[in-house]
PDB file with SEQRES, HELIX, SHEET and CRYST1 records, atoms N, CA, C and O in Angstrom:
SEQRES   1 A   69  UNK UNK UNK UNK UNK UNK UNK UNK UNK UNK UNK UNK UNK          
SEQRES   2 A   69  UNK UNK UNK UNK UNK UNK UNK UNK UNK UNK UNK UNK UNK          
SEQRES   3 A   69  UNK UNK UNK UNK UNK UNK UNK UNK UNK UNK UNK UNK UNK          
SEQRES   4 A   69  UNK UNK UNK UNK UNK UNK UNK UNK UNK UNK UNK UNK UNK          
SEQRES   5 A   69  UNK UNK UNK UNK UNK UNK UNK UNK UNK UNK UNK UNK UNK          
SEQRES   6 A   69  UNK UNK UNK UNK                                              
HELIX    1 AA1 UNK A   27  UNK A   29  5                                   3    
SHEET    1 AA1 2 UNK A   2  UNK A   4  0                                        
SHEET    2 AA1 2 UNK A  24  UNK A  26 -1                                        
CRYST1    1.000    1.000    1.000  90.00  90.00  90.00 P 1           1          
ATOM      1  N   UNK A   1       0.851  -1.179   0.000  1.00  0.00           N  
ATOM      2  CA  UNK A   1       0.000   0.000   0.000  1.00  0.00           C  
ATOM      3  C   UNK A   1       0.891   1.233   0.000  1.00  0.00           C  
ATOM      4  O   UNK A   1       1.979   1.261   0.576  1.00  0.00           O  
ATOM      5  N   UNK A   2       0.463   2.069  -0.556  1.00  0.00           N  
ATOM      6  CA  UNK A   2       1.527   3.446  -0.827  1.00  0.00           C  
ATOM      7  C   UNK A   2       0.690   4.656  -0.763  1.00  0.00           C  
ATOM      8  O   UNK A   2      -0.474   4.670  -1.163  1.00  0.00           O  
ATOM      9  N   UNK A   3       1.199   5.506  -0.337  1.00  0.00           N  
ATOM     10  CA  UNK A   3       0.293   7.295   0.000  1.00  0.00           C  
ATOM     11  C   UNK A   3       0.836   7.961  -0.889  1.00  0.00           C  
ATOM     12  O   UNK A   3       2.065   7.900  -0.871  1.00  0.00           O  
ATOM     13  N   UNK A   4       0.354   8.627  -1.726  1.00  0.00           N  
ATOM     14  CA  UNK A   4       1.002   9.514  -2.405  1.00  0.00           C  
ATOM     15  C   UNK A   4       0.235  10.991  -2.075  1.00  0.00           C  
ATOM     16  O   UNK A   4      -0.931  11.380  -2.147  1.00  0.00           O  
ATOM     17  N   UNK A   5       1.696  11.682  -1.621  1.00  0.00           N  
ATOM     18  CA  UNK A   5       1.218  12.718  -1.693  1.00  0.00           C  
ATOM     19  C   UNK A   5       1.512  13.847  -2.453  1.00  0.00           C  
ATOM     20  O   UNK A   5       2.520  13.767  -3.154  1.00  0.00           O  
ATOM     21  N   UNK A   6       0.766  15.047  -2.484  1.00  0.00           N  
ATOM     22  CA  UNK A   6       1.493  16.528  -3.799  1.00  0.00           C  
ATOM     23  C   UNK A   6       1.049  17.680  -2.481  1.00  0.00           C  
ATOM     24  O   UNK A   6       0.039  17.984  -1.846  1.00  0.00           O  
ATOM     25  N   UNK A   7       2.331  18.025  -2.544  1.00  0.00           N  
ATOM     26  CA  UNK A   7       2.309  19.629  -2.035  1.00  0.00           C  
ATOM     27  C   UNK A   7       2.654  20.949  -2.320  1.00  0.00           C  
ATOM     28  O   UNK A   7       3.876  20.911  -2.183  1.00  0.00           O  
ATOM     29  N   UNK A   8       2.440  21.802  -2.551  1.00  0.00           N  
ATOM     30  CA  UNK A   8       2.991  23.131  -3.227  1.00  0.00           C  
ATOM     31  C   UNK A   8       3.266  24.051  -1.927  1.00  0.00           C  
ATOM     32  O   UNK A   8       2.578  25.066  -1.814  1.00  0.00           O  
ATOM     33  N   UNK A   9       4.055  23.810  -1.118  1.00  0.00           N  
ATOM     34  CA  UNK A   9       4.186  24.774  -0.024  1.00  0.00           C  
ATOM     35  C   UNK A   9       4.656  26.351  -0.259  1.00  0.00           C  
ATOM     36  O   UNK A   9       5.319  26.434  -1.293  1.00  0.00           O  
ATOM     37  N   UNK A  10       4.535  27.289   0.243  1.00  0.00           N  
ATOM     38  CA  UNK A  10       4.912  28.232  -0.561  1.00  0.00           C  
ATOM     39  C   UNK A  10       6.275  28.437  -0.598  1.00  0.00           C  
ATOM     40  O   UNK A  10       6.754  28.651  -1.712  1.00  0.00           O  
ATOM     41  N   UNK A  11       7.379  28.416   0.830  1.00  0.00           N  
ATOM     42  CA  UNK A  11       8.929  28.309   0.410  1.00  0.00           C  
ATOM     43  C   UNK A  11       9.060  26.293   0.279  1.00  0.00           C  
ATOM     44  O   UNK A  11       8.967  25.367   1.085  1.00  0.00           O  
ATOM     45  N   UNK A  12       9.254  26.391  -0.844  1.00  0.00           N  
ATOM     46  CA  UNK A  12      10.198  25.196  -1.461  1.00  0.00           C  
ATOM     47  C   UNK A  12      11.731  25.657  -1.860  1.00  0.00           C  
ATOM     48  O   UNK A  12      12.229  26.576  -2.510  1.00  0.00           O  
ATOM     49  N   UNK A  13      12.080  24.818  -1.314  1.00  0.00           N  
ATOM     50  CA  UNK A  13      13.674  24.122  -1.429  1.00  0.00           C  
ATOM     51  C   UNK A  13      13.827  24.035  -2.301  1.00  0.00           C  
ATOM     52  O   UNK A  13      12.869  23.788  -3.033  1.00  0.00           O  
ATOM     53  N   UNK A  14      15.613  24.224  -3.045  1.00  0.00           N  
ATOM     54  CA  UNK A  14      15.837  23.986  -4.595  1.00  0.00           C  
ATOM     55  C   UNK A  14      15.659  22.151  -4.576  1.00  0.00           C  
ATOM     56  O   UNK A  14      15.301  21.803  -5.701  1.00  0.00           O  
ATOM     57  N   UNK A  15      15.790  21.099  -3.752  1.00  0.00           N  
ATOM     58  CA  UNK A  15      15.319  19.693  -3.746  1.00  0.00           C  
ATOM     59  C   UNK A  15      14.272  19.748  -3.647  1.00  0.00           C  
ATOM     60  O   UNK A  15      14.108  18.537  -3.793  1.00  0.00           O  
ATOM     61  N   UNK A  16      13.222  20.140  -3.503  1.00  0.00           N  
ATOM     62  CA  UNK A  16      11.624  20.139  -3.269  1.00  0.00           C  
ATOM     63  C   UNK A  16      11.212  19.418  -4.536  1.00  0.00           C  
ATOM     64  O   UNK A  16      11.788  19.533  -5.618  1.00  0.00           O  
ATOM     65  N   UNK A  17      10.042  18.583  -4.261  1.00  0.00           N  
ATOM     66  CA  UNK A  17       9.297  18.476  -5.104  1.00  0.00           C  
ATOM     67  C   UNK A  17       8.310  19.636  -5.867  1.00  0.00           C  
ATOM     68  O   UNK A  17       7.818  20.488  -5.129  1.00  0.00           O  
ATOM     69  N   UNK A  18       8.047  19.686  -7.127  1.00  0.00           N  
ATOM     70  CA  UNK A  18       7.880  20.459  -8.096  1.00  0.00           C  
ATOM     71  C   UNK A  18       6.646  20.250  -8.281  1.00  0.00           C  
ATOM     72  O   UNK A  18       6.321  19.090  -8.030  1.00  0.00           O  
ATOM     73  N   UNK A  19       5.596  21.107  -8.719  1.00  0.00           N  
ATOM     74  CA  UNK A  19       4.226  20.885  -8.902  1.00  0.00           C  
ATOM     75  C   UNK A  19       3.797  20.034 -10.191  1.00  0.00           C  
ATOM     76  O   UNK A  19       4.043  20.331 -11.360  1.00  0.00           O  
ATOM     77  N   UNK A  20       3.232  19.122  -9.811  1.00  0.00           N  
ATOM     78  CA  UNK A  20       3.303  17.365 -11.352  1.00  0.00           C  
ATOM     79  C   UNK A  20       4.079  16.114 -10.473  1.00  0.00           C  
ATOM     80  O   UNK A  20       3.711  14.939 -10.460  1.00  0.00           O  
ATOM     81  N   UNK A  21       5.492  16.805  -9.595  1.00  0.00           N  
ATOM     82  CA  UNK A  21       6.138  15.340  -9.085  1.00  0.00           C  
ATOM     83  C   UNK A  21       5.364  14.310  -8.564  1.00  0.00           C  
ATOM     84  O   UNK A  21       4.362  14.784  -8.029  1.00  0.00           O  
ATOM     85  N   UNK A  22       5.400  13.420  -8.515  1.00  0.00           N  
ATOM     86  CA  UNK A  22       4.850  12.145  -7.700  1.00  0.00           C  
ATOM     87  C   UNK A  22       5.628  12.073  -6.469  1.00  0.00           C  
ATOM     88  O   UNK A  22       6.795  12.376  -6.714  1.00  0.00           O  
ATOM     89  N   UNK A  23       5.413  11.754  -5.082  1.00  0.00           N  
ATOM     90  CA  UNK A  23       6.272  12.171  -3.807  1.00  0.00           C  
ATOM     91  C   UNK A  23       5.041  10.582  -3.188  1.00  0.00           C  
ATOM     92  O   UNK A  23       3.837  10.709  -2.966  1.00  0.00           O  
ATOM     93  N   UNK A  24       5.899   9.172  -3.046  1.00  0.00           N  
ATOM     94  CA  UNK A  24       5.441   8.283  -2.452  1.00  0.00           C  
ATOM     95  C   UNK A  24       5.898   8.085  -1.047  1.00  0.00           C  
ATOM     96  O   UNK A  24       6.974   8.372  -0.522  1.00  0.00           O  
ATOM     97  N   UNK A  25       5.117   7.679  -0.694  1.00  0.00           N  
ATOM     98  CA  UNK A  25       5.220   7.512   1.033  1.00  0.00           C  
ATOM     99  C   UNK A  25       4.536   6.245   1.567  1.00  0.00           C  
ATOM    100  O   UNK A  25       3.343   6.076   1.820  1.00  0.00           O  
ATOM    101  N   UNK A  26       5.708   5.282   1.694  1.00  0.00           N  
ATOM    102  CA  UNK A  26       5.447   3.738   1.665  1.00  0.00           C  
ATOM    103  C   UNK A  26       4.568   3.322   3.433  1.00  0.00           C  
ATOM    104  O   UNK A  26       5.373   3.411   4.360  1.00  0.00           O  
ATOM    105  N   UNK A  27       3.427   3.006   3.775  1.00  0.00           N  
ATOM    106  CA  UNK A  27       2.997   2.590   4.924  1.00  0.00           C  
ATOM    107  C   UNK A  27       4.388   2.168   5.828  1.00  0.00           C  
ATOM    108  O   UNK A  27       4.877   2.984   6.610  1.00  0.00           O  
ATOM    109  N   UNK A  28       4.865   1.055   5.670  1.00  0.00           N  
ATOM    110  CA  UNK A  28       6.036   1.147   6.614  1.00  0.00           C  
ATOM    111  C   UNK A  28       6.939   1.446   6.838  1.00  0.00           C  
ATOM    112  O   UNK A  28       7.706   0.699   7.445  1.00  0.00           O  
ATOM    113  N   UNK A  29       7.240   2.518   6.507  1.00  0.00           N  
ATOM    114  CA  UNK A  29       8.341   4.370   6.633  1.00  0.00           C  
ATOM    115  C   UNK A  29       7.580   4.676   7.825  1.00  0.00           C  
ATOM    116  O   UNK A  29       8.172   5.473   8.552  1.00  0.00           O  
ATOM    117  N   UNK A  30       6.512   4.313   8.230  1.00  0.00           N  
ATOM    118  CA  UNK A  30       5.669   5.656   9.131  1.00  0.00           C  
ATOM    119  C   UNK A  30       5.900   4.858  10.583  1.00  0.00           C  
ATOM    120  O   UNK A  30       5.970   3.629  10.571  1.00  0.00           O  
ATOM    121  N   UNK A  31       6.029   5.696  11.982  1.00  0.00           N  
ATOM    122  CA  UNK A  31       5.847   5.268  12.612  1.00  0.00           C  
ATOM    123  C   UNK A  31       4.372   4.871  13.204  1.00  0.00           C  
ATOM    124  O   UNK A  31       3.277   5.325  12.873  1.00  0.00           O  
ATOM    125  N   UNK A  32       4.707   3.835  14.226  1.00  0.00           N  
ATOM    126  CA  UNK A  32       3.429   2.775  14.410  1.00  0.00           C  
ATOM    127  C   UNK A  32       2.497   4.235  15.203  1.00  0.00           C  
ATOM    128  O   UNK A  32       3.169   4.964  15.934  1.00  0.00           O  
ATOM    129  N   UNK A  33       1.150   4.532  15.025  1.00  0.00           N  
ATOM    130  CA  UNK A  33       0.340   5.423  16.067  1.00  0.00           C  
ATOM    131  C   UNK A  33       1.002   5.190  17.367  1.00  0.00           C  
ATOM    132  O   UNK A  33       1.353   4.058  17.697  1.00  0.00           O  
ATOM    133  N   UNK A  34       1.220   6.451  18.275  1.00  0.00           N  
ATOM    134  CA  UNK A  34       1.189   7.056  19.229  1.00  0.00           C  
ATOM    135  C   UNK A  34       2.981   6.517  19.690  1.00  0.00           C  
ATOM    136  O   UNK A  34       3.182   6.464  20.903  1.00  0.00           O  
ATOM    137  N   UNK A  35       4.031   6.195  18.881  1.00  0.00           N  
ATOM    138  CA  UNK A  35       4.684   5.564  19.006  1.00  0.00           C  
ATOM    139  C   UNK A  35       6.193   7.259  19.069  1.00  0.00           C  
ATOM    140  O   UNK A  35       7.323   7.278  19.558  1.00  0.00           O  
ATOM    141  N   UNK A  36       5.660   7.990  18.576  1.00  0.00           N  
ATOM    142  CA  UNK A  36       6.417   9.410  18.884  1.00  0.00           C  
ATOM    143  C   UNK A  36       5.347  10.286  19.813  1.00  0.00           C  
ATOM    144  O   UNK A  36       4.172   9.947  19.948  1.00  0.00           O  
ATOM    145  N   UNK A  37       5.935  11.464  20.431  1.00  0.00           N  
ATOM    146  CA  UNK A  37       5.827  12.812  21.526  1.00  0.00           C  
ATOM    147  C   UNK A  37       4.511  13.107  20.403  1.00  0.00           C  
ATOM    148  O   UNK A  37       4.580  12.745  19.229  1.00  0.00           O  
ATOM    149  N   UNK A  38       3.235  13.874  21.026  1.00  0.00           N  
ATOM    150  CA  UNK A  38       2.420  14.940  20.182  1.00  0.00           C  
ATOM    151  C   UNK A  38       3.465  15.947  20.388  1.00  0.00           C  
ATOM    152  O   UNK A  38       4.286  15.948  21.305  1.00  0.00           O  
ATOM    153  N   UNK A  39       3.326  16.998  19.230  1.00  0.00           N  
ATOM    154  CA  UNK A  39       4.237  18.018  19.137  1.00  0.00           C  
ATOM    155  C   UNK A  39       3.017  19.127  19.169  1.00  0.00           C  
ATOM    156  O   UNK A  39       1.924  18.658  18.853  1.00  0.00           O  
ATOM    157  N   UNK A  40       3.043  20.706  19.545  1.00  0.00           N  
ATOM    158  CA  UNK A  40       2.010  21.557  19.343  1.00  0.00           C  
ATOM    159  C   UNK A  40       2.887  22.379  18.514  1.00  0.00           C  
ATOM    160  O   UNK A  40       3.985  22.769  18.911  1.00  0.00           O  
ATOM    161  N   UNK A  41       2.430  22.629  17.421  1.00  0.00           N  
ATOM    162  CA  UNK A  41       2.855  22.923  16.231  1.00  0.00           C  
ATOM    163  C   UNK A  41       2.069  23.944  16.037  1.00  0.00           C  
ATOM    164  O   UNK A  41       2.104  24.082  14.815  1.00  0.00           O  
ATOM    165  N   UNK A  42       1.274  24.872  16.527  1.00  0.00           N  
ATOM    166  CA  UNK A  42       0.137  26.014  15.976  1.00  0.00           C  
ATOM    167  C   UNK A  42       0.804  26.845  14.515  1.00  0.00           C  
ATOM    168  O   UNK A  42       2.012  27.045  14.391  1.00  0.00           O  
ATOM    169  N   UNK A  43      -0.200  27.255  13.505  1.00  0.00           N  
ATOM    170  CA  UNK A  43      -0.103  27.857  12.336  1.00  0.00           C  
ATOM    171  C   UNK A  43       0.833  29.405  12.834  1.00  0.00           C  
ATOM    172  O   UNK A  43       1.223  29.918  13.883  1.00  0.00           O  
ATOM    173  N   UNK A  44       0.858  29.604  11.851  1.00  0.00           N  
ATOM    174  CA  UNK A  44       1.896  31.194  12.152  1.00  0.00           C  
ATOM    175  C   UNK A  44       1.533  31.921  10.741  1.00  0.00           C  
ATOM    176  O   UNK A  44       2.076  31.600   9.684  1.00  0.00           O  
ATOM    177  N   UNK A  45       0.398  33.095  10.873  1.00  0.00           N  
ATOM    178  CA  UNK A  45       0.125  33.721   9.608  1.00  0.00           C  
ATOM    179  C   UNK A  45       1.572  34.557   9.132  1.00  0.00           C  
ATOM    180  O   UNK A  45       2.205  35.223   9.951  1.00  0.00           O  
ATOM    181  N   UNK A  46       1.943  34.436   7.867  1.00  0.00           N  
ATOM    182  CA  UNK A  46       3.136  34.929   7.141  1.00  0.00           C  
ATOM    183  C   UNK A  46       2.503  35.738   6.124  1.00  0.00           C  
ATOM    184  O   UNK A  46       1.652  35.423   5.292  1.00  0.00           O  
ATOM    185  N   UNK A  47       3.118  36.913   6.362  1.00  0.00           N  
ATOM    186  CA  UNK A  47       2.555  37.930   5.111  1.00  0.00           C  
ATOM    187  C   UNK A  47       3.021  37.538   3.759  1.00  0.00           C  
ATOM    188  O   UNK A  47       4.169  37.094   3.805  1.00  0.00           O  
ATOM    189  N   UNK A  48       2.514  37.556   2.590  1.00  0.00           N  
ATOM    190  CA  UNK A  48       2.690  36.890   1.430  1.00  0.00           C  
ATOM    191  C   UNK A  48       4.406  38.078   1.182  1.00  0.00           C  
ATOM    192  O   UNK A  48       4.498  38.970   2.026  1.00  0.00           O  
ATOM    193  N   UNK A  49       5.180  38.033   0.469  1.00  0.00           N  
ATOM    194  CA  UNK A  49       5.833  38.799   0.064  1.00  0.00           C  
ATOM    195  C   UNK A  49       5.218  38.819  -0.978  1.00  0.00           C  
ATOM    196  O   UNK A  49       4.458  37.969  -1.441  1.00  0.00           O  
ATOM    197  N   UNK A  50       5.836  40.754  -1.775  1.00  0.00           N  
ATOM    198  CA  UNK A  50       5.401  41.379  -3.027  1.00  0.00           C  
ATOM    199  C   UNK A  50       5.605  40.145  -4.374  1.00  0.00           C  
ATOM    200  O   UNK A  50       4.758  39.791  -5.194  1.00  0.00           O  
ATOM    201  N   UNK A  51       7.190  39.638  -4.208  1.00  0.00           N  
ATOM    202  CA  UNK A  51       7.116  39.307  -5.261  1.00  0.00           C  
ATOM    203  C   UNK A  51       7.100  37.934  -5.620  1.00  0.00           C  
ATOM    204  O   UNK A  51       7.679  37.440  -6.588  1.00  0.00           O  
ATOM    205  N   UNK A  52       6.351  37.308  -4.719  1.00  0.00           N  
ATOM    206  CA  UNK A  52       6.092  35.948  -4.407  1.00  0.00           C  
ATOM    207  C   UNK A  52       5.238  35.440  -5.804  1.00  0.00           C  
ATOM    208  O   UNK A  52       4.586  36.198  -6.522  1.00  0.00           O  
ATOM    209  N   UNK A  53       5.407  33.953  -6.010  1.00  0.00           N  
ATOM    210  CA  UNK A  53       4.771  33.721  -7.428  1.00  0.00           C  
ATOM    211  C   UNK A  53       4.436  32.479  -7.310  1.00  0.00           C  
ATOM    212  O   UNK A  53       4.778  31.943  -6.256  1.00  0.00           O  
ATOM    213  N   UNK A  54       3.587  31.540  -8.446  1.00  0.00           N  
ATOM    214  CA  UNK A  54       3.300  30.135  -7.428  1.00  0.00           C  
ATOM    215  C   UNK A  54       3.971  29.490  -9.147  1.00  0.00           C  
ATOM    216  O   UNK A  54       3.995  30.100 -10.216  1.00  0.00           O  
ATOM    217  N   UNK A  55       4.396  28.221  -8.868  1.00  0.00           N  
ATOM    218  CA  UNK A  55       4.642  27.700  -9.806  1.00  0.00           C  
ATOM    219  C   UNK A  55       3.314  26.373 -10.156  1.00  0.00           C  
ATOM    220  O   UNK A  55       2.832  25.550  -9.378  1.00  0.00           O  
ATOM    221  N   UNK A  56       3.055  26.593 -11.492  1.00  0.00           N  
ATOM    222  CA  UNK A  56       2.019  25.233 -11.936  1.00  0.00           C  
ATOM    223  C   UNK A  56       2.621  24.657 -13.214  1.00  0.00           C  
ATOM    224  O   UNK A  56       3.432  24.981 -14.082  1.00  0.00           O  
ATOM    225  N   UNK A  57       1.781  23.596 -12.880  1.00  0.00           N  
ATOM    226  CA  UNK A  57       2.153  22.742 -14.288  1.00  0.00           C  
ATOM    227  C   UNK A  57       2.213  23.823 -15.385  1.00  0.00           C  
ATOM    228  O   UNK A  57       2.127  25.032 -15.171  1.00  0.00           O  
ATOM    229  N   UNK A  58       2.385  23.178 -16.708  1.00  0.00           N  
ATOM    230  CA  UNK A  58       2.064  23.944 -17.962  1.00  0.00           C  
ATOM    231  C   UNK A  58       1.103  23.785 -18.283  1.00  0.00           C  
ATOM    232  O   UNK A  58       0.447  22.767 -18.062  1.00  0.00           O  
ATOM    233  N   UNK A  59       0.674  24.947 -19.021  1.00  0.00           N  
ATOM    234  CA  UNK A  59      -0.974  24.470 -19.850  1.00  0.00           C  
ATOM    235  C   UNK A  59      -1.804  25.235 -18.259  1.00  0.00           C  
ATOM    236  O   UNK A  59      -2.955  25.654 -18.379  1.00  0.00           O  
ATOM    237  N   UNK A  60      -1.099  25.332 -16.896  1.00  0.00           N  
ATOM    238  CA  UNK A  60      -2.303  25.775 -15.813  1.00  0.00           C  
ATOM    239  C   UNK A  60      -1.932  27.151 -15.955  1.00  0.00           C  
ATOM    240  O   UNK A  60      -1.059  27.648 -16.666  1.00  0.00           O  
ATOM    241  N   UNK A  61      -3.105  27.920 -14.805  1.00  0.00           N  
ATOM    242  CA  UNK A  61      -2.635  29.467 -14.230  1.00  0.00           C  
ATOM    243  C   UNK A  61      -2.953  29.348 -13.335  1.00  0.00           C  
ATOM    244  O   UNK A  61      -3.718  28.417 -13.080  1.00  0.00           O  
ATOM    245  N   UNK A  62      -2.554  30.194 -12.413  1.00  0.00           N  
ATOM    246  CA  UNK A  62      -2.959  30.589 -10.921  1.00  0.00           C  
ATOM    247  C   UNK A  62      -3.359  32.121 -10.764  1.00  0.00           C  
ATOM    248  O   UNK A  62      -2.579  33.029 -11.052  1.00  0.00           O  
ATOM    249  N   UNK A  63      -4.805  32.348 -10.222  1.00  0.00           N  
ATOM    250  CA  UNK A  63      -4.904  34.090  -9.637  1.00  0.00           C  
ATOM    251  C   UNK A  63      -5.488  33.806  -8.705  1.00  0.00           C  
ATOM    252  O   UNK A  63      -6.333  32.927  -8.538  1.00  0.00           O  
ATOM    253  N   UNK A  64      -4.883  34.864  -7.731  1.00  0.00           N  
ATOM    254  CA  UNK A  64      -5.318  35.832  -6.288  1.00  0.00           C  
ATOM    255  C   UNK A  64      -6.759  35.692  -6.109  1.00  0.00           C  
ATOM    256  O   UNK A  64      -7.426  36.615  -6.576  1.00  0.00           O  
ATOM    257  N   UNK A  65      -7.462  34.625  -5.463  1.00  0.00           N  
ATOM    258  CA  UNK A  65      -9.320  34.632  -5.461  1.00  0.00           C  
ATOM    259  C   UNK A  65      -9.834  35.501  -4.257  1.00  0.00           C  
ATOM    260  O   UNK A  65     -10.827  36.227  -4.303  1.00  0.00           O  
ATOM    261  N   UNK A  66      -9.045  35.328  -3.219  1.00  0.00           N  
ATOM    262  CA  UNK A  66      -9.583  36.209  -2.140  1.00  0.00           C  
ATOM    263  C   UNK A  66      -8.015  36.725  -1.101  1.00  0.00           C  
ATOM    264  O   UNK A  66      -7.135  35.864  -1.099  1.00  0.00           O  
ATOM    265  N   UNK A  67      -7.803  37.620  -0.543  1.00  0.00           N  
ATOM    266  CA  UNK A  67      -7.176  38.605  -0.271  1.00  0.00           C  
ATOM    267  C   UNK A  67      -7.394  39.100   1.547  1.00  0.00           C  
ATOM    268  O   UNK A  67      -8.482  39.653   1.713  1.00  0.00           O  
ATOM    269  N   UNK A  68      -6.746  39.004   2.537  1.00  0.00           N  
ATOM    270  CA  UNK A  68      -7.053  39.426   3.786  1.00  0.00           C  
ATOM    271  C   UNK A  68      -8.531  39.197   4.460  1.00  0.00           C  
ATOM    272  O   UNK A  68      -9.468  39.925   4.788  1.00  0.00           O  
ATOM    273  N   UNK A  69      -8.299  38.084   4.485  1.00  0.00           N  
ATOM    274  CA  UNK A  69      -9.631  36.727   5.392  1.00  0.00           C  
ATOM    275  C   UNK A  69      -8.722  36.602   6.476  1.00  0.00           C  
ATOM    276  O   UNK A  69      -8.987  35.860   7.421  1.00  0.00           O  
TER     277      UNK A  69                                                      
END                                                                             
């Protein structure tokens, strides 16, 4: 059984996966439930920078739908 996942985080790494990559994540890579610490990890709003840009496949686009929510 295999997870695949796709993420577009906004800072990516020059190794990062790329928007299209395939990024597999094999069931037994993971540890067993409750087998690591809970961590509290809370969100942290980051102001977009000016000249921030998103990368997509080809053939896609990306625009700005909503703005300071």
């Amino acid at each position: 059984m295999a997870i695949v996942l796709a993420a577009s985080p906004p800072a990516l790494g020059r190794d990062s996966p790329h928007p299209g990559d395939e990024v597999s994540v094999r069931l037994g890579d993971l540890p067993a439930p409750y087998a690591t610490p809970s961590v509290a990890n809370p969100p942290q709003v980051v102001a977009r920078p000016p000249t921030a840009t998103v990368h997509v496949p080809p053939g896609f686009q990306a625009q700005l739908f909503a703005d300071g929510l």
